[in-house]
C-alpha angles and dihedrals in degrees: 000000000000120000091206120121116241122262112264110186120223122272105246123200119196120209118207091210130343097267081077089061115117103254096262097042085059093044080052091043089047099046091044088051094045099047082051088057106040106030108025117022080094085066105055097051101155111227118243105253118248101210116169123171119200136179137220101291083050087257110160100231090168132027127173118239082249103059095048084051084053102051098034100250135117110240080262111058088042094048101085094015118116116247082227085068093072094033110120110244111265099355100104130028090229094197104044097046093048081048082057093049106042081056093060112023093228149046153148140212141113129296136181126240142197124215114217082258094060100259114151109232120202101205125181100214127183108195131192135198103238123209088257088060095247120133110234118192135189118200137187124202117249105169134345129187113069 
């Protein structure tokens, strides 16, 4: 025999909309909305993303507005250019990380970029092999300057 109570579940009351709040819970949803709006909302900026999507030879075919902003290139400068082109000198041994790649059909790490200005641009990336066999990447900033 257990000597355990029984399980009662929690009474749950559903509100329609938050007029229907008992007095204090809406002071305490008002407060809690305010102190979002006023005292955090700096701290939750969501980050552009940097998509790029490149093919077999390692030609961008689709970049995101983001990334050419970026880089420092209109779409159409970036759609048939090879990613090696903005790959800083002597930073990334292109070859042997796409024969990596092409082994395991994704990966992440970090890669240096240069703007069209000449700015080094230290990028994290995590890249996938698609259906389509392109090879799509998302990237996040982590330094530039250099």
């Amino acid at each position: 025999m257990s000597k355990r109570k029984t399980y009662t579940p929690p009474r749950v009351i559903r509100y329609q909309s938050e007029t229907q709040y008992p007095e204090w819970t809406r002071s305490i949803v008002k407060s809690l909305r305010e102190e979002l709006e006023n005292k955090l909302s700096p701290q939750f900026e969501v980050e552009p993303q940097y998509v790029t999507v490149v093919d077999s030879d390692r030609r961008y075919v689709e970049v995101s507005d983001s990334f050419c902003q970026l880089v420092g290139y209109q779409r159409e400068e970036l759609v048939g250019k090879q990613y090696d082109d903005l790959t800083a000198p002597n930073t990334n041994d292109i070859p042997t990380v796409f024969s990596l790649f092409a082994k395991l059909g994704c990966m992440h790490g970090l890669w240096m970029l240069v703007s069209r200005e000449g700015t080094r641009i230290l990028v994290r990336y995590e890249a996938r092999l698609r259906p389509d066999s392109y090879i799509e990447g998302h990237m996040e900033v982590v330094g530039a300057g250099f």
